[in-house]
C-alpha positions in Angstrom: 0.0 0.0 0.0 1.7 3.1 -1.3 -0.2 5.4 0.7 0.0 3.4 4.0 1.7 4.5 7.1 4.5 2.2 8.2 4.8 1.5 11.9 8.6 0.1 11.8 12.3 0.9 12.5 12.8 4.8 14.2 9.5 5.1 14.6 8.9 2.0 16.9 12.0 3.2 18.5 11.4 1.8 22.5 8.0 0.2 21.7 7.6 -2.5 24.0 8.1 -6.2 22.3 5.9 -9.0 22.5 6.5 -11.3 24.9 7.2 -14.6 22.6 10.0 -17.3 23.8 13.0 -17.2 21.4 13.6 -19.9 18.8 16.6 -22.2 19.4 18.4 -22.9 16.6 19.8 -26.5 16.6 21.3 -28.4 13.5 18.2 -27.2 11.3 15.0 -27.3 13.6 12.8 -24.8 15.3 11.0 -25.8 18.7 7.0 -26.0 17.4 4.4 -22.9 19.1 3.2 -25.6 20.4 4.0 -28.4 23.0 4.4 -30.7 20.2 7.8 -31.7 19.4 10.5 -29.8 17.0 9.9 -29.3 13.7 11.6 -29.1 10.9 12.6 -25.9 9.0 12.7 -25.8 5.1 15.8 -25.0 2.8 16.4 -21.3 3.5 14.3 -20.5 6.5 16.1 -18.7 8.7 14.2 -17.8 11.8 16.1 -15.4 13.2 15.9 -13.0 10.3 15.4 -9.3 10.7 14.2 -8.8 7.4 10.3 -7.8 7.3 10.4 -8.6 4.0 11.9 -12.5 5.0 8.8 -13.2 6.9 5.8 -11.9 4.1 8.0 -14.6 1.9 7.5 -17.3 4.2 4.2 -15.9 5.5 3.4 -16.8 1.7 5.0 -20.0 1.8 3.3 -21.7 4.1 -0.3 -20.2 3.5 0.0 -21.9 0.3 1.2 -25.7 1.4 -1.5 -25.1 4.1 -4.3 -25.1 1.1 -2.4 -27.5 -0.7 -2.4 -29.9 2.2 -6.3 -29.1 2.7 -7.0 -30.1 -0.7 -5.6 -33.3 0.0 -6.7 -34.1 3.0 -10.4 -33.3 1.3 -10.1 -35.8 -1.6 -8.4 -38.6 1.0 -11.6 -38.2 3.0 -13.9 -38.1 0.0 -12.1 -41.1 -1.4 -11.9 -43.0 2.0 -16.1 -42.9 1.9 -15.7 -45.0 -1.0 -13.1 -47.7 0.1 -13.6 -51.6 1.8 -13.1 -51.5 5.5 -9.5 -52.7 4.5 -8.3 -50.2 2.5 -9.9 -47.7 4.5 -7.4 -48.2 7.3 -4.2 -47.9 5.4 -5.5 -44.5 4.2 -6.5 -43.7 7.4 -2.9 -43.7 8.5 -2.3 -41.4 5.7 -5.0 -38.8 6.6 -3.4 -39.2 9.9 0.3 -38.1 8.8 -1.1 -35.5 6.6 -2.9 -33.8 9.4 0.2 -33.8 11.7 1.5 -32.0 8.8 -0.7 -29.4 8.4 -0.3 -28.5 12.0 3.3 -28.2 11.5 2.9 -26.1 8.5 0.2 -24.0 10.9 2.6 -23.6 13.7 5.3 -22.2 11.0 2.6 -19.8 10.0 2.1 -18.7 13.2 5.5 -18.0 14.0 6.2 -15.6 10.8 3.0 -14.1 11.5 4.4 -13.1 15.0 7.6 -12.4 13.6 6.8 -10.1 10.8 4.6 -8.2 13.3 7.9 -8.0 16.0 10.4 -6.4 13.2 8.2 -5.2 10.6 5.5 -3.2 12.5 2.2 -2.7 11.2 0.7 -0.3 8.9 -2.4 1.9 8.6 -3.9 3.1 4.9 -4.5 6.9 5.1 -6.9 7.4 2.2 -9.0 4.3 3.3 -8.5 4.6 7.2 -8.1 0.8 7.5 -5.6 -1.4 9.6 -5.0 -5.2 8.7 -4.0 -8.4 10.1 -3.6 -11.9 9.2 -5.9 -10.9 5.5 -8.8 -9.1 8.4 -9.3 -5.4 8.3 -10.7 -2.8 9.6 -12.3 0.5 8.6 -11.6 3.3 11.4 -13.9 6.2 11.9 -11.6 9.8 11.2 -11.0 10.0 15.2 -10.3 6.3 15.6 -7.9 6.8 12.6 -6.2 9.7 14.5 -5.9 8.5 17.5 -4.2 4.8 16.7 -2.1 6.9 14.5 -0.9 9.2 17.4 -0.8 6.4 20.2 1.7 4.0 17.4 3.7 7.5 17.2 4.8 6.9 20.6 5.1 3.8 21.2 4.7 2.9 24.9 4.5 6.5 25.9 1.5 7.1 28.1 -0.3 10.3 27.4 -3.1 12.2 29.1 -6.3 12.8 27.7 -6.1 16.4 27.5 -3.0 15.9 25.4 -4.8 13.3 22.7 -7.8 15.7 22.3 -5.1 18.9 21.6 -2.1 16.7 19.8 -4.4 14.0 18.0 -7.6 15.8 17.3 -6.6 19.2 17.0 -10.0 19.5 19.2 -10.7 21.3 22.4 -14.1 20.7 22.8 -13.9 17.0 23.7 -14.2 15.7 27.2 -12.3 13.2 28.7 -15.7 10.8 28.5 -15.7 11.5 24.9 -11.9 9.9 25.0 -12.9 7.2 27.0 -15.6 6.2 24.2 -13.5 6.3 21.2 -10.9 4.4 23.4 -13.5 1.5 23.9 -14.4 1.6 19.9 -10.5 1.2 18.9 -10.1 -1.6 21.2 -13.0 -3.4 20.3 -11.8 -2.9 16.3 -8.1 -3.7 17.1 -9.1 -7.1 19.3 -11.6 -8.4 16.3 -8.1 -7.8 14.4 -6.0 -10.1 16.7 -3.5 -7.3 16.5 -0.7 -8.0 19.3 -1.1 -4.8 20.7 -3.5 -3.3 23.3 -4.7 0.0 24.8 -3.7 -0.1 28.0 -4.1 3.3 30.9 -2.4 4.0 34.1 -4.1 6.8 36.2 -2.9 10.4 35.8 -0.7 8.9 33.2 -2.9 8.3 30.0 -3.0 6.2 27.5 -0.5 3.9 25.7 -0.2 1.5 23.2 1.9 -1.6 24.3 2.5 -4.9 23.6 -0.1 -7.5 24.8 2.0 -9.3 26.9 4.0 -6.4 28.5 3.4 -5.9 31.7 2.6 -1.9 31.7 0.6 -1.8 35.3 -2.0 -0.6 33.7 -5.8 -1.1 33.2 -8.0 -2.3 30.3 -11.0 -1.0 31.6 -11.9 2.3 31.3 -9.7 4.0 34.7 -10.0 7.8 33.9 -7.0 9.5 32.7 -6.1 12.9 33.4 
């Protein structure tokens, strides 16, 4: 998106990581998200990259052998309906094998999806005031738009409603319940988005967007900021 504001590099300067346990690297393999056991990486996978770029790629690659693999495990169940009890067991091993993995191939996805958010940032489209995740998104209202736009400014920074409603509105008129409001409406948008981030306010601090995991001290709910 050309017109789309990038969230990365300088301007995430101090923004608060998600918590996410490193990846060891040993002879090849990366542990699994899961509890399941490691997992093999593919020729050229590096997970340790910095490179957003590095992560849409494999972000890409594995999207596509997870719809490859769900086309096949689709025609091994539609053929299975057809088979003799005998037949039906040997591809049931097969079915079993393929859905192990897919789950592999899902737990890759999931790691470049978290990875491309942790050095690439995210971005917001200015002429269509929309934010996206994972292929969701989002259409902001002009104030929403603003005020994630100001908050990913300053990453981690908390800041006081009076400050939003002169720094991200331009706006004097606006209360402090007003804030609260569009505050609810962002987080609602941003959590139907899975986006790793939260809203999070301390009081007589503000507001501040932060990683979900990072513990800020703050509140979710709506604590009124001065």
């Amino acid at each position: 998106m050309g017109t789309a504001a990038r969230f990365s590099g300088s301007a995430r300067a101090g923004f608060p990581r998600r918590h996410v346990t490193e990846q060891p690297r040993t002879a090849g393999f990366a542990i699994s998200r899961g509890q399941g056991p490691v997992s093999p990486l593919l020729e050229g996978e590096d997970v340790d990259t910095t490179h957003p770029e590095d992560a849409r790629h494999w972000i890409h690659i594995y999207t596509e052998l997870l719809s490859f693999t769900d086309q096949i495990l689709g025609r091994a169940r539609r053929d299975s309906a057809r088979m003799s009890p005998e037949s039906r067991e040997k591809i049931v091993v097969d079915i079993e094998g393929l859905r192990r993995q897919r789950q592999r191939y899902s737990d890759h996805l999931d790691f470049w999806y978290d990875r491309q958010w942790r050095i690439g940032g995210f971005s917001l489209d200015a002429n269509t005031r929309t934010i996206h995740n994972r292929g969701r998104q989002a259409t902001l209202t002009p104030r929403e738009f603003q005020l994630v736009s100001y908050l990913a400014a300053h990453p981690g920074d908390f800041t006081s409603s009076t400050t939003l409603i002169a720094e991200a509105w331009h706006k004097r008129r606006l209360s402090s319940e007003q804030v609260r409001g569009y505050i609810r409406q962002l987080r609602a948008k941003l959590a139907e988005l899975e986006l790793p981030y939260e809203i999070v306010n301390q009081p007589g601090r503000g507001y501040a967007l932060v990683a979900m995991d990072r513990e800020a001290g703050g509140d979710r709910e709506a604590i009124p900021a001065g």
